[in-house]
C-alpha positions in Angstrom: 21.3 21.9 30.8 20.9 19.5 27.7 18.9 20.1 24.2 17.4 18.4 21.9 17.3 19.2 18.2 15.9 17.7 15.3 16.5 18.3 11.6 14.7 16.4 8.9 13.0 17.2 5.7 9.3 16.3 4.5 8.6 15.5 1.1 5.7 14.8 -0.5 4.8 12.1 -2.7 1.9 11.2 -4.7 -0.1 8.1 -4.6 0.7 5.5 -7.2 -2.0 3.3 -9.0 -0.6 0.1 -10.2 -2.1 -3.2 -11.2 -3.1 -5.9 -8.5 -0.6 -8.2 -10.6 2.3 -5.6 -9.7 2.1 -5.3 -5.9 5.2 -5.9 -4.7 6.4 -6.2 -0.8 6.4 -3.1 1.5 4.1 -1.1 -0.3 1.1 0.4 1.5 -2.6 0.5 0.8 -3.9 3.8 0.7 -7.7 2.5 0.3 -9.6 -0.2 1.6 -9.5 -3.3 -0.8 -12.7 -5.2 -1.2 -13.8 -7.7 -2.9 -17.0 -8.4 -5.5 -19.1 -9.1 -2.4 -18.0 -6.2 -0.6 -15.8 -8.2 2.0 -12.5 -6.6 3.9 -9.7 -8.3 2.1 -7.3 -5.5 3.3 -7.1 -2.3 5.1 -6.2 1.0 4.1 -2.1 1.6 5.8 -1.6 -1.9 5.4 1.9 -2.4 4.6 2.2 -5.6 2.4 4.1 -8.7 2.5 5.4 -10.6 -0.2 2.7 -12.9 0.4 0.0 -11.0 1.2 1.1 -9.2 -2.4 1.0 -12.1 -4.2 -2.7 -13.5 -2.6 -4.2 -10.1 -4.1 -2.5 -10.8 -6.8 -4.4 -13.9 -7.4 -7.8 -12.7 -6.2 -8.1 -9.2 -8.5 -5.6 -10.2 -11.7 -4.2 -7.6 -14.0 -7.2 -6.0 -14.5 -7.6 -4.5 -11.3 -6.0 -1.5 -10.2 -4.8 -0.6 -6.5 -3.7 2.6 -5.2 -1.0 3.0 -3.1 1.1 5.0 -0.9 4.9 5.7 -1.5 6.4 3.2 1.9 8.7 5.7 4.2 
Protein backbone atom coordinates (compact mmCIF):
# COMPACT_ATOMS: atom_id res chain seq x y z
CA UNK A 1 0.00 0.00 0.00
CA UNK A 2 1.88 3.34 -0.62
CA UNK A 3 0.36 7.13 -0.68
CA UNK A 4 0.98 10.03 -1.99
CA UNK A 5 0.43 13.46 -0.49
CA UNK A 6 0.93 16.77 -1.44
CA UNK A 7 1.02 20.02 0.57
CA UNK A 8 1.59 23.41 -1.04
CA UNK A 9 0.08 26.80 -0.78
CA UNK A 10 -1.26 29.08 -3.74
CA UNK A 11 -0.84 32.70 -3.66
CA UNK A 12 -1.97 35.10 -5.71
CA UNK A 13 -0.16 37.90 -7.23
CA UNK A 14 -1.07 40.74 -9.33
CA UNK A 15 0.30 41.66 -12.60
CA UNK A 16 2.99 44.31 -12.67
CA UNK A 17 3.26 47.18 -15.35
CA UNK A 18 6.77 48.34 -15.70
CA UNK A 19 8.51 50.22 -18.37
CA UNK A 20 10.04 48.33 -21.51
CA UNK A 21 13.43 49.99 -20.29
CA UNK A 22 12.99 47.92 -16.88
CA UNK A 23 12.47 44.35 -18.06
CA UNK A 24 14.76 42.37 -16.47
CA UNK A 25 15.50 38.43 -17.04
CA UNK A 26 12.88 35.72 -15.94
CA UNK A 27 10.02 37.86 -15.98
CA UNK A 28 6.90 36.75 -18.01
CA UNK A 29 4.74 38.45 -20.52
CA UNK A 30 1.34 38.41 -19.62
CA UNK A 31 0.16 40.08 -23.15
CA UNK A 32 1.20 39.82 -26.49
CA UNK A 33 3.87 42.59 -27.41
CA UNK A 34 3.49 44.17 -30.74
CA UNK A 35 4.96 46.46 -32.44
CA UNK A 36 3.86 49.90 -34.48
CA UNK A 37 2.99 47.67 -37.41
CA UNK A 38 1.18 45.21 -35.57
CA UNK A 39 3.98 42.50 -35.87
CA UNK A 40 4.54 39.51 -33.10
CA UNK A 41 7.65 40.66 -31.29
CA UNK A 42 6.75 38.38 -28.35
CA UNK A 43 4.17 36.18 -26.96
CA UNK A 44 2.10 36.33 -24.03
CA UNK A 45 3.84 33.39 -21.17
CA UNK A 46 7.02 34.20 -22.65
CA UNK A 47 9.50 34.04 -19.97
CA UNK A 48 12.45 36.47 -20.86
CA UNK A 49 15.99 36.34 -21.21
CA UNK A 50 18.45 38.85 -20.39
CA UNK A 51 18.68 39.36 -23.99
CA UNK A 52 15.53 39.12 -25.23
CA UNK A 53 14.93 41.89 -22.20
CA UNK A 54 17.31 44.13 -23.31
CA UNK A 55 16.21 43.91 -27.45
CA UNK A 56 12.58 45.22 -26.18
CA UNK A 57 14.26 47.39 -24.43
CA UNK A 58 15.74 48.94 -27.44
CA UNK A 59 12.69 48.66 -29.70
CA UNK A 60 9.81 50.32 -27.27
CA UNK A 61 12.17 52.82 -24.81
CA UNK A 62 11.05 54.20 -21.54
CA UNK A 63 7.98 55.31 -22.80
CA UNK A 64 6.39 52.12 -23.21
CA UNK A 65 4.84 50.10 -20.67
CA UNK A 66 4.71 46.18 -20.46
CA UNK A 67 2.63 44.11 -18.24
CA UNK A 68 3.85 41.35 -16.62
CA UNK A 69 3.33 38.30 -14.70
CA UNK A 70 5.05 37.64 -11.15
CA UNK A 71 7.73 34.42 -12.51
CA UNK A 72 6.94 31.16 -10.10
Amino acid sequence: DARIALVGKIIARKNRRVSAAALEEGMVLAHDLRNQSGALVLAAGTRLTSTAAERVASLFGDRFVVEVACAA
